[in-house]
Backbone as a chain_set.jsonl record, in Angstrom:
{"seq": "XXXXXXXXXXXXXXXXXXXXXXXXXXXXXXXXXXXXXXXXXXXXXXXXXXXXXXXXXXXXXXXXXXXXXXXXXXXXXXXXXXXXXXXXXXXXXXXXXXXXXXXXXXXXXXXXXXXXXXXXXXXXXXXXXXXXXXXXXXXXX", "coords": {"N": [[-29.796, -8.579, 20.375], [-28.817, -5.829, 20.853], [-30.769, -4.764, 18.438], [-33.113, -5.105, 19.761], [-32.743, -3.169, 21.484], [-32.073, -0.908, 19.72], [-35.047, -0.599, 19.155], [-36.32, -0.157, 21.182], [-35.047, 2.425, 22.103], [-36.265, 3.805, 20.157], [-38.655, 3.185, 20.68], [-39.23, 4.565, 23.197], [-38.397, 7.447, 22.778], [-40.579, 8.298, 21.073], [-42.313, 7.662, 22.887], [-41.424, 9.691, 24.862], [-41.842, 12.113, 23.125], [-44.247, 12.3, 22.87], [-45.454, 12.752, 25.508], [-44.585, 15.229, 25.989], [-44.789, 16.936, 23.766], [-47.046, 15.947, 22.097], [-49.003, 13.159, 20.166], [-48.839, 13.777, 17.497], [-45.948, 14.388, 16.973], [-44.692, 12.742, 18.348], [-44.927, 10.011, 17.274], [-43.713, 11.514, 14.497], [-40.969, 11.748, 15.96], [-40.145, 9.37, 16.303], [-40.1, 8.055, 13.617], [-38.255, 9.52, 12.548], [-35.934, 8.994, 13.972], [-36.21, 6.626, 13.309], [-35.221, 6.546, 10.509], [-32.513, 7.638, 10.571], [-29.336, 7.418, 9.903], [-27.129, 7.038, 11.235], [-28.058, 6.054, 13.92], [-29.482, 3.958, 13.289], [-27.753, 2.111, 12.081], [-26.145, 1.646, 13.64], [-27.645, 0.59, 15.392], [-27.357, -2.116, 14.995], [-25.149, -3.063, 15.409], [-23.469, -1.916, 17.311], [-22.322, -2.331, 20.565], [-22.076, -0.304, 23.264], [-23.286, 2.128, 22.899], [-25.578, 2.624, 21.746], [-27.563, 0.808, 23.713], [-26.713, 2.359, 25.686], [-27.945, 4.82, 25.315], [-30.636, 4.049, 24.651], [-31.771, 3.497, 27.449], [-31.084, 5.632, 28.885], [-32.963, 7.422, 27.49], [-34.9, 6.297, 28.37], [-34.737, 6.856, 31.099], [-35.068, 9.675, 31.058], [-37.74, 9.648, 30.295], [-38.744, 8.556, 32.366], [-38.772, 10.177, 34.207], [-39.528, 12.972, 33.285], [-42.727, 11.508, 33.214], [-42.877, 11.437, 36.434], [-42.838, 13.869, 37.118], [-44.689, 15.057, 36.21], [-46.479, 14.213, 38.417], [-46.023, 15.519, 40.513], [-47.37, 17.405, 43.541], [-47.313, 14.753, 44.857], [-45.827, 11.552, 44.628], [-46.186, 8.946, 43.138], [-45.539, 5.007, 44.281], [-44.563, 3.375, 42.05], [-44.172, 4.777, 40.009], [-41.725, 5.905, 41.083], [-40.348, 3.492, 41.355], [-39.336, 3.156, 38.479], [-38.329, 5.015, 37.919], [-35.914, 4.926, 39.136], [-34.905, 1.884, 38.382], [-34.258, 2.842, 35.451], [-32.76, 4.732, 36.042], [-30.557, 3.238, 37.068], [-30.055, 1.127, 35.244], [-29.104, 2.666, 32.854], [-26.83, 3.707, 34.431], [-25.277, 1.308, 34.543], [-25.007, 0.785, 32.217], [-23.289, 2.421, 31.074], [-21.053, 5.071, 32.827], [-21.43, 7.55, 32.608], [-24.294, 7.668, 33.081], [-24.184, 8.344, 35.397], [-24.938, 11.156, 35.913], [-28.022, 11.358, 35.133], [-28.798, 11.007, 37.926], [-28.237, 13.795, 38.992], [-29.93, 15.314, 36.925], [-32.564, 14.32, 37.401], [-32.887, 15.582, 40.136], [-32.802, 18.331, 39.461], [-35.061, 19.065, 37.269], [-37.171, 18.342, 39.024], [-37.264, 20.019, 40.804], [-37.221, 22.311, 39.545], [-39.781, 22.09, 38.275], [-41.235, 21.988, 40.029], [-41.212, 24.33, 41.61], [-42.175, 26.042, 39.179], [-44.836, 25.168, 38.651], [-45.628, 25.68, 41.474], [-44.773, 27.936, 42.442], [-42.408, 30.246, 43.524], [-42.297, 31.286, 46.172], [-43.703, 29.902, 47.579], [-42.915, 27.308, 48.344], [-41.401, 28.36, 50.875], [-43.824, 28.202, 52.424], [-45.178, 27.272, 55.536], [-46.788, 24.822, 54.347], [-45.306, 24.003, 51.72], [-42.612, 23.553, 52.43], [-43.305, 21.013, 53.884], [-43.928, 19.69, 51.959], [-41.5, 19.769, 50.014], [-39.669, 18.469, 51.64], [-40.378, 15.991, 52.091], [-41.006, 15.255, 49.011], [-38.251, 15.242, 48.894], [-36.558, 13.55, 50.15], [-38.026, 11.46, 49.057], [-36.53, 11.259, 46.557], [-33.994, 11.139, 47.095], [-33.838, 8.589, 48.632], [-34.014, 7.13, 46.275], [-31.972, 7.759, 44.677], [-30.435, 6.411, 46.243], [-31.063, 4.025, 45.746]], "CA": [[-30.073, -7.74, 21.523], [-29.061, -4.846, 20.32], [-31.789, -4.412, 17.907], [-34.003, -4.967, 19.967], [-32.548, -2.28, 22.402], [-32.737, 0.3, 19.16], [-36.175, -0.396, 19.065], [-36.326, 0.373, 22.388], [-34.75, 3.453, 21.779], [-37.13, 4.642, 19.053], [-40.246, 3.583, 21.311], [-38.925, 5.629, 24.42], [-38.374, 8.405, 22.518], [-41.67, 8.494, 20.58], [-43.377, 8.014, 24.091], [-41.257, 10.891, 25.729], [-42.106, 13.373, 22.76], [-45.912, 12.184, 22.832], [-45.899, 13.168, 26.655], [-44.209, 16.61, 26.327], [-45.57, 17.558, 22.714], [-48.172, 15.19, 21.524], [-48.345, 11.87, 19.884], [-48.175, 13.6, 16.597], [-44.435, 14.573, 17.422], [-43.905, 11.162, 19.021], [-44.766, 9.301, 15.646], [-42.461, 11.61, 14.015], [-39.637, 11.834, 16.442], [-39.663, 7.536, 16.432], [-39.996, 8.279, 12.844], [-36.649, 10.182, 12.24], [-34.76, 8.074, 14.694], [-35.815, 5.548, 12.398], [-34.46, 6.732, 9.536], [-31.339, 8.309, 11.12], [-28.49, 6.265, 9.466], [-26.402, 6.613, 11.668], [-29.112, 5.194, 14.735], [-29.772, 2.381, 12.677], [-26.692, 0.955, 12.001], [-25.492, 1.6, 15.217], [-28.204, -0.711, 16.21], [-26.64, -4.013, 14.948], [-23.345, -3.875, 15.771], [-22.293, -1.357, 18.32], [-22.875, -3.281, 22.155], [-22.547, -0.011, 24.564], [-23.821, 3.141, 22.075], [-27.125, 2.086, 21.7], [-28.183, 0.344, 24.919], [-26.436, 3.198, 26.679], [-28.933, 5.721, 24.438], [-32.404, 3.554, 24.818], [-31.561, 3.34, 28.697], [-31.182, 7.489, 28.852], [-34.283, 8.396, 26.844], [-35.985, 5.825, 29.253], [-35.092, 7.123, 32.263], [-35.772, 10.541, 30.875], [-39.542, 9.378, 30.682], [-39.411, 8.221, 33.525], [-38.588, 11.54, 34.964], [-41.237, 13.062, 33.083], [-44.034, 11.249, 34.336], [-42.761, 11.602, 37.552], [-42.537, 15.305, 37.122], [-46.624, 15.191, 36.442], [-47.229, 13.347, 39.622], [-46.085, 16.353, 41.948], [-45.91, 16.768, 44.53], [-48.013, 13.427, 45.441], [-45.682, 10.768, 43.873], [-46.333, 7.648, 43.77], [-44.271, 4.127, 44.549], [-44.453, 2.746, 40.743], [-43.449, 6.043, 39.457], [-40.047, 6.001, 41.648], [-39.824, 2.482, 41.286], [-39.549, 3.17, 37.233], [-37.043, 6.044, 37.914], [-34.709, 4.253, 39.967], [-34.442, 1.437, 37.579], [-34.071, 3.275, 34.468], [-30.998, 5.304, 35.773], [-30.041, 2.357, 37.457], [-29.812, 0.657, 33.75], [-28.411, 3.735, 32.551], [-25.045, 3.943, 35.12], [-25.047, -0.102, 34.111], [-24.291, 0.496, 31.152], [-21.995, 3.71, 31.312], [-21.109, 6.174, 33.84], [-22.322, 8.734, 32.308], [-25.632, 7.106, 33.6], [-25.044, 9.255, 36.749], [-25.849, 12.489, 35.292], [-29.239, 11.239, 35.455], [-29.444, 12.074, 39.49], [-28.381, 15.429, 38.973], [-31.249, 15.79, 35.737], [-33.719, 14.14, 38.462], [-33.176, 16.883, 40.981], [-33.201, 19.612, 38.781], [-36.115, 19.01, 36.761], [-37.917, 17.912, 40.168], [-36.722, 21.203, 41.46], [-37.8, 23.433, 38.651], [-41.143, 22.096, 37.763], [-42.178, 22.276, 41.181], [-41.47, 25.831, 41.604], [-42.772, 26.526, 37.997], [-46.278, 24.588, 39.079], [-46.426, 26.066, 43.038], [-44.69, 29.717, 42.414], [-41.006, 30.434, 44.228], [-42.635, 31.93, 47.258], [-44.966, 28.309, 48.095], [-41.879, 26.485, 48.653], [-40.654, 28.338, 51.892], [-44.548, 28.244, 53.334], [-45.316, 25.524, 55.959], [-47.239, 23.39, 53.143], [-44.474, 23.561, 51.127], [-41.478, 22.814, 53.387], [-42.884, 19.636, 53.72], [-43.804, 19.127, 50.641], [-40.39, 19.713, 49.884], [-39.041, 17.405, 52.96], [-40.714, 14.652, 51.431], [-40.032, 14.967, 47.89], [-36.501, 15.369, 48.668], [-36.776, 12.347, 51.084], [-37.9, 10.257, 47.855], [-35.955, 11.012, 45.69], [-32.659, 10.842, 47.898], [-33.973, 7.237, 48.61], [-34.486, 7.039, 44.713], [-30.92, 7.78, 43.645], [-29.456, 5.451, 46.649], [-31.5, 2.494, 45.12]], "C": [[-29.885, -6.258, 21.178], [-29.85, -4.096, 18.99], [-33.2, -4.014, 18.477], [-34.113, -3.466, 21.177], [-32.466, -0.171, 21.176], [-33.969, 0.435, 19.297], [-37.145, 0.097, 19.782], [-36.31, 1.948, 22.678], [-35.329, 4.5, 21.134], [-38.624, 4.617, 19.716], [-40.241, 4.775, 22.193], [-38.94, 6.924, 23.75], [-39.544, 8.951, 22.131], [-42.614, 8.48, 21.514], [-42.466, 9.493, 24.83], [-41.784, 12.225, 24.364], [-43.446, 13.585, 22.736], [-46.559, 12.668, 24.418], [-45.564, 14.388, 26.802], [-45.111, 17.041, 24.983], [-47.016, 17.179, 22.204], [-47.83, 13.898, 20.542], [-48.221, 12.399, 18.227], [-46.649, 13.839, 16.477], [-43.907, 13.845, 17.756], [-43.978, 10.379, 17.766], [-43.67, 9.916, 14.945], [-41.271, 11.556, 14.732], [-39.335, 10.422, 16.204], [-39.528, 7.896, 14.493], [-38.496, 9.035, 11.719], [-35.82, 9.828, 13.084], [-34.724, 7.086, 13.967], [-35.034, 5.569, 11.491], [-32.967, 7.325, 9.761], [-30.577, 7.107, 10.855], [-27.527, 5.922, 9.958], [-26.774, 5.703, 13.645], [-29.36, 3.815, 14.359], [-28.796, 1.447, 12.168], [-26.012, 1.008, 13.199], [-26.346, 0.361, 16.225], [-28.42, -2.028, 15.98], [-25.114, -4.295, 15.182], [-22.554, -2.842, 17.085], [-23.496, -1.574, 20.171], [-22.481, -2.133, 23.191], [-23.229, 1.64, 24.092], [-25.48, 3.291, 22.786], [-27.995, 1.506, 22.933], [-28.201, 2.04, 25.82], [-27.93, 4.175, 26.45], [-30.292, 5.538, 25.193], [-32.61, 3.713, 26.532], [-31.858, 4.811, 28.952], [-32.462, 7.864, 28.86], [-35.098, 7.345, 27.892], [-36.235, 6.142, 30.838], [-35.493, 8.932, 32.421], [-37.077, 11.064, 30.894], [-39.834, 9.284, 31.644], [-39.64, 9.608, 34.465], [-39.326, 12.834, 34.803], [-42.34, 12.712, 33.406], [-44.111, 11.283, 35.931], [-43.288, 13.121, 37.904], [-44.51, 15.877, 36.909], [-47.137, 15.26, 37.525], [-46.834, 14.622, 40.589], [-46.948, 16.788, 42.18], [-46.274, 15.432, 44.946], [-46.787, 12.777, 43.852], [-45.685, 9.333, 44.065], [-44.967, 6.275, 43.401], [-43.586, 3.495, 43.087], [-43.212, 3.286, 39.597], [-41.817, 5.99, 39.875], [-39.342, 4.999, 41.638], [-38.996, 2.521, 39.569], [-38.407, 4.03, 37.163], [-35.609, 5.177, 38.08], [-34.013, 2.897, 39.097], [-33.902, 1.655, 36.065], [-32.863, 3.659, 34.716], [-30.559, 3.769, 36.536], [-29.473, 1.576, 35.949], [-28.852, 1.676, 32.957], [-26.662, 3.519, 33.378], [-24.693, 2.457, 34.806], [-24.095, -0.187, 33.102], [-22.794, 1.258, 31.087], [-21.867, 4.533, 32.326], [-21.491, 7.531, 33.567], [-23.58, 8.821, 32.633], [-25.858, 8.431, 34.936], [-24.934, 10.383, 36.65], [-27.188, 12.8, 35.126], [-29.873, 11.794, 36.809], [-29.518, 13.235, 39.499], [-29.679, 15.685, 38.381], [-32.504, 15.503, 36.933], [-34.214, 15.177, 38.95], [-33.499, 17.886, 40.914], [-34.521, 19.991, 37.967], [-37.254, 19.168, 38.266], [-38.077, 19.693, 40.706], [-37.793, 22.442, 40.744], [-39.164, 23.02, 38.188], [-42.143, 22.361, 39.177], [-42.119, 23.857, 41.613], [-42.169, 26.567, 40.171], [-44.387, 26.175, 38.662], [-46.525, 25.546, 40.221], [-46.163, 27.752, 43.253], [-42.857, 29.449, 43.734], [-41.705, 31.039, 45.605], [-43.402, 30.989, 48.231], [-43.952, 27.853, 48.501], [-41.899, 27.016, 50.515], [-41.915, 28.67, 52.911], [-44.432, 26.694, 54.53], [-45.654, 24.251, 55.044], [-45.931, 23.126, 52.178], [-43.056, 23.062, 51.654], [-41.824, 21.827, 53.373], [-43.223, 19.334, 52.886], [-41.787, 18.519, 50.19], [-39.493, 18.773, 50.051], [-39.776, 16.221, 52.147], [-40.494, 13.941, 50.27], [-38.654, 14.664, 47.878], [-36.409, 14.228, 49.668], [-36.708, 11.439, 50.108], [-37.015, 10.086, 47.208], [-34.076, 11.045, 46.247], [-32.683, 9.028, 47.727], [-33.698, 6.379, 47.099], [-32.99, 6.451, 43.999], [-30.217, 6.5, 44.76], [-29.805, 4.372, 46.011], [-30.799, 2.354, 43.733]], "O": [[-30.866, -5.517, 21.245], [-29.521, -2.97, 18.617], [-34.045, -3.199, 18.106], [-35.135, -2.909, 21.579], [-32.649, 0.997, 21.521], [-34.321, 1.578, 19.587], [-38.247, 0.567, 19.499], [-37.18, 2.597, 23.259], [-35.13, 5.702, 21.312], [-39.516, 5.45, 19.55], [-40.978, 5.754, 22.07], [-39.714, 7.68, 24.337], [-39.826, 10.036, 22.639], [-43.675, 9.075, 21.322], [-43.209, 10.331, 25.342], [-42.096, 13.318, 24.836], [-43.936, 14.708, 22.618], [-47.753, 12.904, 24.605], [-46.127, 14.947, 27.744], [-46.218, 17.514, 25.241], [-47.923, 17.976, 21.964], [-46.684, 13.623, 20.186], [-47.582, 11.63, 17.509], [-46.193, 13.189, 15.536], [-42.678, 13.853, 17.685], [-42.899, 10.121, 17.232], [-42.689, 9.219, 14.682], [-40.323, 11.257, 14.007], [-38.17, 10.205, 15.87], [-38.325, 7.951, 14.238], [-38.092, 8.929, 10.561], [-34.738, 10.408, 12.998], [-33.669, 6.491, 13.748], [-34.112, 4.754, 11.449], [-32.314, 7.383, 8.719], [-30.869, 6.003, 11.315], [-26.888, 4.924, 9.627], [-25.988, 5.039, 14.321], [-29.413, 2.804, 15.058], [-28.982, 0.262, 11.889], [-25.251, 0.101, 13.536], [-26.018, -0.354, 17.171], [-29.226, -2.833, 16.445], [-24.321, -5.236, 15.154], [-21.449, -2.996, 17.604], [-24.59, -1.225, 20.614], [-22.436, -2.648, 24.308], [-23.665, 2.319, 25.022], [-26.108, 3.77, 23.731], [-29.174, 1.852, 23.005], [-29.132, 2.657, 26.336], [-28.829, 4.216, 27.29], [-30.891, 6.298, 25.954], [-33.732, 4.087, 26.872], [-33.019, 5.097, 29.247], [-33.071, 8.429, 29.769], [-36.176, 7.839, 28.222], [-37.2, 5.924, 31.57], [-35.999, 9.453, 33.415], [-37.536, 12.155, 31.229], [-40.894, 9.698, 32.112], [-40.565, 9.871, 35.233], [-39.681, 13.598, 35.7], [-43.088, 13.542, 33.924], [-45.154, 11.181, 36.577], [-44.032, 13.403, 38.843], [-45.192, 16.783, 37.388], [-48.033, 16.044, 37.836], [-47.53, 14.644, 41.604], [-47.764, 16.829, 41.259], [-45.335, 14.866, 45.506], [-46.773, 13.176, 42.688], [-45.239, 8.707, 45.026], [-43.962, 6.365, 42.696], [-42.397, 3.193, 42.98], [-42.264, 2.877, 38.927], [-40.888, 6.033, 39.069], [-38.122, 5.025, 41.799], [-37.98, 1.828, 39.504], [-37.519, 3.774, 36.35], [-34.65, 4.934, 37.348], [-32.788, 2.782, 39.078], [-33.215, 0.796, 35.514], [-31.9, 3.277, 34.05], [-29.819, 3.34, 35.651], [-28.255, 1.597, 35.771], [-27.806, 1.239, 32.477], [-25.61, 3.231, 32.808], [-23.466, 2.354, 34.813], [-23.018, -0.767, 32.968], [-21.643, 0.822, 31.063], [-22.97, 4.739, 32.832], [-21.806, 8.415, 34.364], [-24.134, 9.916, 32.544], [-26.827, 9.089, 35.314], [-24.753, 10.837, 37.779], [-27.651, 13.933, 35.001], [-30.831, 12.547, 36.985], [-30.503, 13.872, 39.871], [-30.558, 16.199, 39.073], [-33.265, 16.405, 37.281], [-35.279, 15.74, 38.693], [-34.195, 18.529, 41.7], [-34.981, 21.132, 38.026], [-38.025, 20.121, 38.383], [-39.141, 20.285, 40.886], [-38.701, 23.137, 41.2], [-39.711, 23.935, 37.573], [-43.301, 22.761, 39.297], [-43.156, 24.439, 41.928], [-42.659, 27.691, 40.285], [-45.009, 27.117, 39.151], [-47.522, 26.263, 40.122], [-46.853, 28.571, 43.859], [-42.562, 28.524, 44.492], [-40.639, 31.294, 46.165], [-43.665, 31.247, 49.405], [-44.059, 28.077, 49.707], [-42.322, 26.23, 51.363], [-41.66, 29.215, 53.985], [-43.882, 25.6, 54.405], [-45.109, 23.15, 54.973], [-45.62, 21.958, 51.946], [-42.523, 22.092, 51.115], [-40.981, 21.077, 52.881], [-42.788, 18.196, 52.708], [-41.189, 17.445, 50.131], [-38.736, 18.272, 49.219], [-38.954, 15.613, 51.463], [-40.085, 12.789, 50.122], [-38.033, 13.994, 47.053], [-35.279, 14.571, 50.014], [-35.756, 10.665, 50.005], [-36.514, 8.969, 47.078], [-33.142, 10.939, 45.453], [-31.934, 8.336, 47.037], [-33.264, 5.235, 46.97], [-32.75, 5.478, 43.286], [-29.509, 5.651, 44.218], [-28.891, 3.637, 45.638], [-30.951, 1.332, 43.065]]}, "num_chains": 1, "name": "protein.A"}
């Protein structure tokens, strides 16, 4: 199990650097996690390292593709969030450092995308009200 949860580890990552940089950056980033010697022996014998890790970088993705979808997000998307950190605080408590990262990212890409001044129009208030509606719901699940 924990092999298969490095492997895990090295896909997630190679899909989160292929969605922020490109997939040549995702080949290498899975690529130098592979070889990382101390990644790879960590992923036959140590049972909360490694899970904890692959769990992280997955709900990191998830929070990335979410972070596309504004402000329309859809149910799949939050369903994908919510279990990732959910897996994440499973393993460790450090897991819930993830809600905070949620909010903040959520926060800052949507004012990067709409402009600091869109937020406090009518369209954006409820934008706002709604996002922040989901993702409240998000972290109770």
């Amino acid at each position: 199990m924990n092999a298969i949860t490095g492997w895990g580890g090295v896909l997630f990552t190679g899909l989160l650097a292929a969605l922020l940089i490109g997939w040549k950056f995702g080949i290498l980033a899975m690529l130098l996690l592979f070889i990382n010697p101390r990644f790879l022996g960590d992923s036959f014998s140590n049972c909360k390292d490694i899970p904890f890790a692959m769990t992280y970088i997955m709900a990191l993705l998830a929070i990335a593709i979410l972070v596309n979808y504004l402000p329309k997000i859809n149910k799949k998307t939050l369903l994908f969030v919510a279990v990732s950190i959910a897996a994440a605080i499973s393993v460790r408590v450090g897991g819930l450092i993830l809600i905070a990262e949620l909010f903040m990212f959520v926060a800052v890409f949507y004012i990067v995308k709409n402009g600091f001044k869109s937020v406090f129009s009518q369209k954006g208030f409820k934008d706002v009200y709604q996002i922040g509606f989901k993702l409240i719901l998000t972290s109770i699940i």
